[in-house]
C-alpha positions in Angstrom: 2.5 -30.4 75.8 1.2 -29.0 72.3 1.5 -31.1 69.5 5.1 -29.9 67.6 3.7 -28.3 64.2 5.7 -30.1 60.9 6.3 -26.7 59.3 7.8 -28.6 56.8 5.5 -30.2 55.2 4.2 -27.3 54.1 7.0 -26.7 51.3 6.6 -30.5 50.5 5.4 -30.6 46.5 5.5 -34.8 46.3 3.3 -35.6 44.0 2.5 -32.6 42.3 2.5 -32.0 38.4 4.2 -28.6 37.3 5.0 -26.8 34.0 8.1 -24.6 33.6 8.1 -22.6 30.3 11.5 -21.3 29.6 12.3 -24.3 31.9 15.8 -25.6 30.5 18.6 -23.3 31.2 19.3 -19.8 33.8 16.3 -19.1 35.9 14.1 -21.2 34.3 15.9 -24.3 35.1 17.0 -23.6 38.8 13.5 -23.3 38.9 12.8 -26.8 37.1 15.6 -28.3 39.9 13.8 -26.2 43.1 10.3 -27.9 42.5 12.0 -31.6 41.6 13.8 -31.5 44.5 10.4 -30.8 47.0 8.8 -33.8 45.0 7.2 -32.8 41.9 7.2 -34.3 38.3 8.1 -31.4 36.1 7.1 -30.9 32.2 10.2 -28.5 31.5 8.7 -26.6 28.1 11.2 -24.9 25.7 10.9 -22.9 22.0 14.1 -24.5 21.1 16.8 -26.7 22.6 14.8 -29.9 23.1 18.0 -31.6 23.9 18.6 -30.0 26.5 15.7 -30.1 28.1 15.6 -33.5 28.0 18.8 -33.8 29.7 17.1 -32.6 32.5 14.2 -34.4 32.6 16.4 -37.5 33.0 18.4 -36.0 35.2 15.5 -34.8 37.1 14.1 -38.6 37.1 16.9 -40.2 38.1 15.8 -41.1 41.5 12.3 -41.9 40.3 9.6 -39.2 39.2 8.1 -38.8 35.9 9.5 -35.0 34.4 9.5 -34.7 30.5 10.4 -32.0 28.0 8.3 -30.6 25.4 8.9 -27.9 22.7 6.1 -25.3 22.3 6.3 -21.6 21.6 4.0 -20.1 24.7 2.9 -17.2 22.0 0.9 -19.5 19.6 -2.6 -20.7 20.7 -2.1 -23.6 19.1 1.2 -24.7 20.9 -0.8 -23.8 24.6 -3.4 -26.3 23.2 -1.3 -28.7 22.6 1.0 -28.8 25.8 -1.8 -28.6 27.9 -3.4 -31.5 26.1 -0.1 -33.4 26.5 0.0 -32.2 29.8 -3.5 -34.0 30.7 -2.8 -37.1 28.7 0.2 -38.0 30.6 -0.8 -37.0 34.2 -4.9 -36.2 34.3 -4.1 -33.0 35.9 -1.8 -29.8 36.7 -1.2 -28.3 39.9 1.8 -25.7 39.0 2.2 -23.3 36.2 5.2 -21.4 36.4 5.0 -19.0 33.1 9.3 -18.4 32.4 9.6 -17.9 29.2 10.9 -14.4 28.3 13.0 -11.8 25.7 14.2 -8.7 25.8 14.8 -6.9 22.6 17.1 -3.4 24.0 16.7 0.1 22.3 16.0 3.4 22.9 12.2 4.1 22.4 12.2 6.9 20.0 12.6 4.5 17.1 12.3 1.3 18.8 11.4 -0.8 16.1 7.2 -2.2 15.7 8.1 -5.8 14.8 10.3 -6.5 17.9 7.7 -4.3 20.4 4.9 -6.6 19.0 7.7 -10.0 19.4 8.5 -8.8 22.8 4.6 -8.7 23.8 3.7 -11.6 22.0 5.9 -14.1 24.1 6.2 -12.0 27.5 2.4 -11.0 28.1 0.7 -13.1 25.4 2.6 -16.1 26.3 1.5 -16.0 30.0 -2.2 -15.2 28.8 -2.5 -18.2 26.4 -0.1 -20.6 29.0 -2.5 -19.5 31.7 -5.8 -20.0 30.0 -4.7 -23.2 28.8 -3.5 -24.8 31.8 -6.2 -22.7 33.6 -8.8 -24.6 32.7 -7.5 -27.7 33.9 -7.5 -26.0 37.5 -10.5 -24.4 37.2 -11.9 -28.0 36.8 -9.6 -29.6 39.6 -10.6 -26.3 41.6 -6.9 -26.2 42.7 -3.9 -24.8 41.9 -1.0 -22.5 41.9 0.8 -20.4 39.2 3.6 -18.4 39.5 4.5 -15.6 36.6 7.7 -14.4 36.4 8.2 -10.7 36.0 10.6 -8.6 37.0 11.6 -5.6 38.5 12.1 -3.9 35.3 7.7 -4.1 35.6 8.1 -2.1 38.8 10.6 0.9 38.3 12.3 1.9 35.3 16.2 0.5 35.2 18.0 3.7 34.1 20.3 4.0 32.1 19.0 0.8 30.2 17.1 1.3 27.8 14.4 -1.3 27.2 10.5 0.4 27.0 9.0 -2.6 25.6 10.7 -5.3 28.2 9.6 -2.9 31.0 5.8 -2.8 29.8 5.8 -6.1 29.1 7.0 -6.6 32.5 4.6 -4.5 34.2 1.6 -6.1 32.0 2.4 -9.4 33.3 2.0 -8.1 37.1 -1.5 -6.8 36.4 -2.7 -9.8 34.4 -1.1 -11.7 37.4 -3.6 -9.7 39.5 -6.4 -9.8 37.3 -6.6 -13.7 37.0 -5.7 -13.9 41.1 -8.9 -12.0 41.7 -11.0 -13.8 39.1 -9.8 -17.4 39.5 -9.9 -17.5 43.3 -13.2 -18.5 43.7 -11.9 -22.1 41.8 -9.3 -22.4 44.3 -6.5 -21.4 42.3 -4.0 -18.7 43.5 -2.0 -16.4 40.6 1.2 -14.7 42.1 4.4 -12.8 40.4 8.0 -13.4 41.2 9.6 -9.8 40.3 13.4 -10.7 40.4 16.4 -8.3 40.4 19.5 -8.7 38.3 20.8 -12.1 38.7 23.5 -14.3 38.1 23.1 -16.6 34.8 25.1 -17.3 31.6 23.4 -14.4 29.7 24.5 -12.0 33.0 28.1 -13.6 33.3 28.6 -12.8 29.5 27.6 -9.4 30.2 29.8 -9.0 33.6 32.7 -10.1 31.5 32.2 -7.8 28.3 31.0 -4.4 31.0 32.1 -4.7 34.2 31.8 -1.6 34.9 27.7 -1.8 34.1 27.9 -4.7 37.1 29.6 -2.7 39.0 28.7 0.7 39.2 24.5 -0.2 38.1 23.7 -3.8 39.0 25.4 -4.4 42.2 25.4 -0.7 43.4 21.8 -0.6 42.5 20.7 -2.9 45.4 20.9 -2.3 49.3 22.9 -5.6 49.7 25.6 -4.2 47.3 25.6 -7.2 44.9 23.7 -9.3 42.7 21.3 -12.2 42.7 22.0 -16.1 41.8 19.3 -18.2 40.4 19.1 -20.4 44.2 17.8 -17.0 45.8 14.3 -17.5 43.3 14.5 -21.0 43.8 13.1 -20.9 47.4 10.6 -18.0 46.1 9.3 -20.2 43.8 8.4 -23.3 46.2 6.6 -21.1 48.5 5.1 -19.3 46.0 3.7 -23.4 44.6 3.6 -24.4 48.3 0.9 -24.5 50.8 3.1 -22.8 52.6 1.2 -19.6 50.5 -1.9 -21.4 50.7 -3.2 -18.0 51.7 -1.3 -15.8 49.4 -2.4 -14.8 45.9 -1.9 -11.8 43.7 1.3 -10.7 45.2 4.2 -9.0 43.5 7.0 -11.3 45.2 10.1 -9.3 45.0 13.4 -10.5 45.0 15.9 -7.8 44.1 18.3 -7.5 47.0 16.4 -3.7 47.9 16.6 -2.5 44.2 13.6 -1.2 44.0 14.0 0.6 47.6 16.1 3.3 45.9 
């Protein structure tokens, strides 16, 4: 009889040292939770809210690991340096990079105003550039590694009737640097991959579903195949495999998880 195969272990991250930016509330930190839970220590990085952050980290260590919080804004070099240095001080090395941290500043592109276009790209594709070169290196040493970018569907199609031009670019930039740095890091071991999520369920969507139902309704829901929106557990398990050997053989995809939104 053949050996029984521990598929399992596969999705098992014990040991591992991962960075969240972004990582302390919604998305981000269901994302924070979903890699704790398969074992790793977790640096959860925010721009503001250290508190709360922290809160996680404990609660994240409270049966044993080592997660901490750190405040850095992703879009200044200087910040990158310096949680990557941190990074390396505290654990000699970093297996996951999950690059979060987001905005979206809405308006209609005919006078969409410069300073927020440049803010939006600053944080959503300069941020991942300066998170991934900084953390980069320290795989590219290790010659391992795994990160995960989060984009969005927004960076596939555009989400009519919103009106967001400088969120969608952004969006779509991050899925071509996320296939740029897949084909060039590869040969260091390190695999690059984007999570493209639909509309999902967090505090800044639940305000939204309570002030426009209608939008939820007749745009967000209807918009998908399954006829409803996301919750931040459905990325969870996207993430890990994503992180996992379990895609040990997997780099420079677009993982989309938007209940068929973009099928239409």
């Amino acid at each position: 009889m053949a050996e029984k195969r521990d598929y399992a272990r596969l999705f098992d991250l014990t040991g591992r040292k991962a960075i969240v930016t972004g990582g302390s509330r919604g998305i981000g930190r269901a994302l924070s939770e979903a890699l704790a839970a398969q074992g790793a220590d977790v640096c959860i990085v925010v721009r503001s809210s250290l508190a709360l952050a922290e809160e996680l980290a404990t609660q994240l260590n409270a049966e044993g690991g080592d997660s901490f919080a750190l405040q850095a804004d992703v879009s200044k070099p200087e910040d990158a340096a310096r949680l990557a240095a941190a990074v390396e001080s505290r654990w000699g090395r970093a297996d996951i990079l999950v690059n979060n941290a987001g905005i979206i500043h809405p308006g209609p592109a005919d006078d969409f105003p410069l300073d927020l276009w440049r803010d939006t790209m600053s944080v959503n594709v300069e941020g991942v550039l300066l998170m991934s070169q900084a953390i980069g290196r320290m795989m590219i040493r290790q010659k391992s590694g795994s990160i995960v970018n989060v984009g969005s569907m927004s960076g596939l199609i555009v989400n009519w009737p919103f009106r967001h031009a400088a969120y969608n670019v952004s969006k779509a930039a991050v899925h071509m640097l996320t296939k740029c740095l897949a084909t060039e890091w590869a040969e260091h071991g390190i695999r690059v991959n984007a999570l493209a999520p639909g509309y999902i369920l967090t505090e800044l969507t639940e305000e939204v579903l309570r002030e426009h139902p209608d939008v939820v309704a007749n745009h967000w829901a209807k918009g998908a195949v399954m006829d409803r929106i996301g919750t931040v557990d459905e990325l969870a398990g996207a993430v890990v495999y994503l992180a996992s050997d379990a895609a040990s053989f997997t780099t420079g995809e677009i993982h989309t998880v938007d209940g068929g939104l973009t099928l239409r």
